[in-house]
C-alpha positions in Angstrom: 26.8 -19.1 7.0 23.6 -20.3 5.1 23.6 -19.2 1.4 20.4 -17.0 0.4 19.0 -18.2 -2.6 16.8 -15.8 -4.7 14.6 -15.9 -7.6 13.9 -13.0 -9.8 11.0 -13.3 -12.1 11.2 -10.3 -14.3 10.8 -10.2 -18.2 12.9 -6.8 -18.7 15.9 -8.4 -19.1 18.1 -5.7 -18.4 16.1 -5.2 -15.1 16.9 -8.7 -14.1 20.3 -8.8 -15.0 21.0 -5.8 -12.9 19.4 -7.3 -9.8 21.2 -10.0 -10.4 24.7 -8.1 -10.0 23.5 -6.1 -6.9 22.1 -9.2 -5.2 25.4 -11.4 -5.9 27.3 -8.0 -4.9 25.4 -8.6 -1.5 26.8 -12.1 -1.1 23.3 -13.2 -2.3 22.7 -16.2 -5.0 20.3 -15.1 -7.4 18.5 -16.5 -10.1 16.6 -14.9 -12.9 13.8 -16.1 -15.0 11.5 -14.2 -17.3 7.9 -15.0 -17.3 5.9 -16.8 -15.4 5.9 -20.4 -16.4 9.8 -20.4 -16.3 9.5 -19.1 -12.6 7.1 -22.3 -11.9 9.5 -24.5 -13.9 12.5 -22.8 -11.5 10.9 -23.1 -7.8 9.8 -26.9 -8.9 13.4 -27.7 -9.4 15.3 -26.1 -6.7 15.0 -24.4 -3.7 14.8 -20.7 -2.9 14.5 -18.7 0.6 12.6 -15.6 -1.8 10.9 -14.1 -5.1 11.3 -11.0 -6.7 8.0 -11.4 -8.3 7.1 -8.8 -11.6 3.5 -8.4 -12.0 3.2 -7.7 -15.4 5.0 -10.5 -17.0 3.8 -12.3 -20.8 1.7 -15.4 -19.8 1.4 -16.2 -16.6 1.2 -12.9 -14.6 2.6 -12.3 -11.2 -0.2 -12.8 -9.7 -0.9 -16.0 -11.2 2.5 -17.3 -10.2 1.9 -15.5 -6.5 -1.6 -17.7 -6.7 0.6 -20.9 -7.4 3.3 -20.6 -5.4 0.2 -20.0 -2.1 -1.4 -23.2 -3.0 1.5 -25.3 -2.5 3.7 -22.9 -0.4 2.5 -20.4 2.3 6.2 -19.3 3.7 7.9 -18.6 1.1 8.4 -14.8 0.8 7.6 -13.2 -2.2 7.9 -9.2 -2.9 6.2 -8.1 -5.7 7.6 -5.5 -8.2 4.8 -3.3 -9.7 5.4 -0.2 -12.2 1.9 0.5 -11.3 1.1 2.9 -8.4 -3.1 1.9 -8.3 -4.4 0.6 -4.9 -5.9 -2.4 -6.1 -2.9 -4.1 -7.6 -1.1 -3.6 -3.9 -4.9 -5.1 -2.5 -4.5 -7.9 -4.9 -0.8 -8.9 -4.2 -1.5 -9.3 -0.5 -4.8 -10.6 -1.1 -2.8 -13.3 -2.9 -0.2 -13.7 -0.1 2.6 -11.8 -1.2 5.0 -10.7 1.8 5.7 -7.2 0.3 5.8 -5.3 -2.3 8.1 -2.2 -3.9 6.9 0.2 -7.2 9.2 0.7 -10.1 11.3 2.6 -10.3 12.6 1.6 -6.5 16.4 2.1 -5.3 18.5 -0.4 -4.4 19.4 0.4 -1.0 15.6 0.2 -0.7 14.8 -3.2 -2.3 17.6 -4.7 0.1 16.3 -3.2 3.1 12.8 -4.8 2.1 14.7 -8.0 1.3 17.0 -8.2 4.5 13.2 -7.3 6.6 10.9 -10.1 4.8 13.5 -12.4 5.1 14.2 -11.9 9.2 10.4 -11.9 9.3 10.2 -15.0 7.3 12.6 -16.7 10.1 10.8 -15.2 13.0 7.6 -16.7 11.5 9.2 -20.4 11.2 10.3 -20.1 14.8 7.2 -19.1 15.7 5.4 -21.7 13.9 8.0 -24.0 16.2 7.3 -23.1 18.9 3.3 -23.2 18.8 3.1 -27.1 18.4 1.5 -27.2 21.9 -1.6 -25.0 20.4 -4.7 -26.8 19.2 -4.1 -27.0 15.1 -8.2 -26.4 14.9 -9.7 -23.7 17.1 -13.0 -21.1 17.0 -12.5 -17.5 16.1 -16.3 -16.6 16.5 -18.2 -18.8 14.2 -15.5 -19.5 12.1 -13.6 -22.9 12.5 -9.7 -22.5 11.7 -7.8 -25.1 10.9 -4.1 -23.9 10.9 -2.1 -27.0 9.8 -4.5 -26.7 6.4 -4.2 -22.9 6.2 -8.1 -23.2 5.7 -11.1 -21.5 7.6 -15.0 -22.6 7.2 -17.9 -20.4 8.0 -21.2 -21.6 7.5 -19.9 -24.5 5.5 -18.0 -22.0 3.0 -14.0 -22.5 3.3 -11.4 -20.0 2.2 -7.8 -20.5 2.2 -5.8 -18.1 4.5 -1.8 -17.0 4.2 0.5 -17.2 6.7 0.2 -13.8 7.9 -3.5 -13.8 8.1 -3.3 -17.1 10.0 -0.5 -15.5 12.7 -3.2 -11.9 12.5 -6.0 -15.0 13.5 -3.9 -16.5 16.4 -2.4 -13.2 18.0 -6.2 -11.7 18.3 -7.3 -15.0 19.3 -4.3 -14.7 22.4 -6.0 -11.2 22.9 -9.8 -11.3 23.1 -11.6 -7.9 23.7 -8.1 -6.2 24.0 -7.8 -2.7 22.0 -4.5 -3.2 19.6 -3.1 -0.3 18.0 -2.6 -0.2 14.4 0.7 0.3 15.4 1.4 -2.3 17.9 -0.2 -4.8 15.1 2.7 -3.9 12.6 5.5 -4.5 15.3 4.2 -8.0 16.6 3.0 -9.4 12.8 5.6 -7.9 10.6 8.1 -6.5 13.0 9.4 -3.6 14.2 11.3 -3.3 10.5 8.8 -3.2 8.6 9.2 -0.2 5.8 5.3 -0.2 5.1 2.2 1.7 6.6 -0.8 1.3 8.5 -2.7 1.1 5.4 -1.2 -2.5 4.8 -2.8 -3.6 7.7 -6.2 -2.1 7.0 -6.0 -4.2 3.6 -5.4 -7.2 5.3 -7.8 -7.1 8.0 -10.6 -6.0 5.0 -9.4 -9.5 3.7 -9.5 -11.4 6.8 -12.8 -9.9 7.3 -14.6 -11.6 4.3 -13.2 -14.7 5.3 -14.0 -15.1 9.0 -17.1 -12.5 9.4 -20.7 -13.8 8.5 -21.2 -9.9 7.4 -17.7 -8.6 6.2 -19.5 -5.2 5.6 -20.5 -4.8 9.1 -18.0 -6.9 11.1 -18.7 -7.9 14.4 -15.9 -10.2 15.5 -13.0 -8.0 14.5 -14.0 -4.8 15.0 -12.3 -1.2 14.5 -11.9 0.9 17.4 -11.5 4.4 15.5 -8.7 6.6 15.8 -6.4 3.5 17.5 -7.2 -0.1 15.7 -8.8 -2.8 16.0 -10.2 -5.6 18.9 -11.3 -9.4 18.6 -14.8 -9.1 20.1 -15.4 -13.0 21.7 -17.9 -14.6 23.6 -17.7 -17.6 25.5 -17.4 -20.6 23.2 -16.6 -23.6 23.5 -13.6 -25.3 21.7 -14.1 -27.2 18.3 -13.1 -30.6 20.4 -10.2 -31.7 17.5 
């Protein structure tokens, strides 16, 4: 059986030492670190199939290391621990690209559900990725050109960097033009049926998506929300990019 290698990044050291135990008691490997430059200084050296990312951490913050680790790496899961309960900093960490996240003080038979779920999700996505070498690497998703090998989308000459989840949101609409998806339905195909968050995760990440591939993210016109049930990819006929 394949060893799961994990690395905490958490600068209460008591805190990390105790996830530590639990996650070895689980027949996990874990590894802890305690700020951020020593978690960048850990996933250059060796290899890891998660993060336990801290937010609040001296130096670099979580979301610095978050912002890293995306540039270089957009499947590694990361789960965010937050002692903060404000909207924004849950915004920010998915905004970022962060798989998950779970607010101190959290249980542990609750962080290892969330664990066990990002990490089957995690595998789902690489076979998924596998299995979609037939599909053009650069497509159209209304004006905006995607290119999925680059994680990168361009509209009107502006380019953004997208995570995996937003690029796997991009291709299932794309696979579903002017179909009505449920909120719902959404959550089960992109993060499975295990998922231990809400609808509002989705929203978030569709706002995101939104400023990215809409010329007028305030008024959206290519994914638009169908009240009360979710959301549709509104296309016209277009023509492929031709790469």
């Amino acid at each position: 059986m394949k060893e799961i290698r994990i690395l905490i990044a958490e600068d209460d050291r008591n805190i990390a030492a105790g996830l530590v135990d639990t996650l070895e008691s689980e027949g996990y490997r874990a590894t802890a670190v305690h700020d951020g430059e020593q978690a960048l200084k850990a996933l250059s050296a060796e290899r890891f199939d998660l993060i336990l990312l801290d937010i609040m951490m001296p130096g670099k913050s979580g979301y610095d290391v978050c912002r890293a680790i995306r540039t270089n790496d957009r499947n590694l899961p990361v789960i965010m621990l937050t002692a903060k309960g404000e909207e924004i900093d849950k915004v920010l960490g998915l905004e970022l690209g962060a798989d998950d996240y779970v607010t101190k003080p959290f249980g542990v038979r609750e962080l290892l559900a969330r664990i066990s779920a990002v990490l089957r999700r995690s595998e789902r996505d690489r076979q998924s990725l596998a299995g979609n070498e037939n599909e053009p690497a650069v497509f159209l998703f209304g004006e905006a050109e995607v290119n999925s090998v680059r994680y990168r989308v361009t509209l009107r000459g502006k380019t953004a960097r997208l995570s995996s989840r937003e690029l796997k949101l991009l291709r299932y609409f794309l696979a579903r033009p002017n179909e009505v998806i449920s909120r719902d339905h959404l959550l089960n195909a992109i993060w499975g049926i295990d998922y231990f968050g809400t609808t509002r995760t989705l929203d978030q990440h569709i706002a995101q998506l939104r400023k990215k591939i809409e010329p007028d993210p305030g008024r959206p016109s290519v994914i638009t929300t169908v009240h009360g049930v979710g959301y549709r990819y509104e296309r016209a006929d277009e023509p492929s990019p031709g790469r």
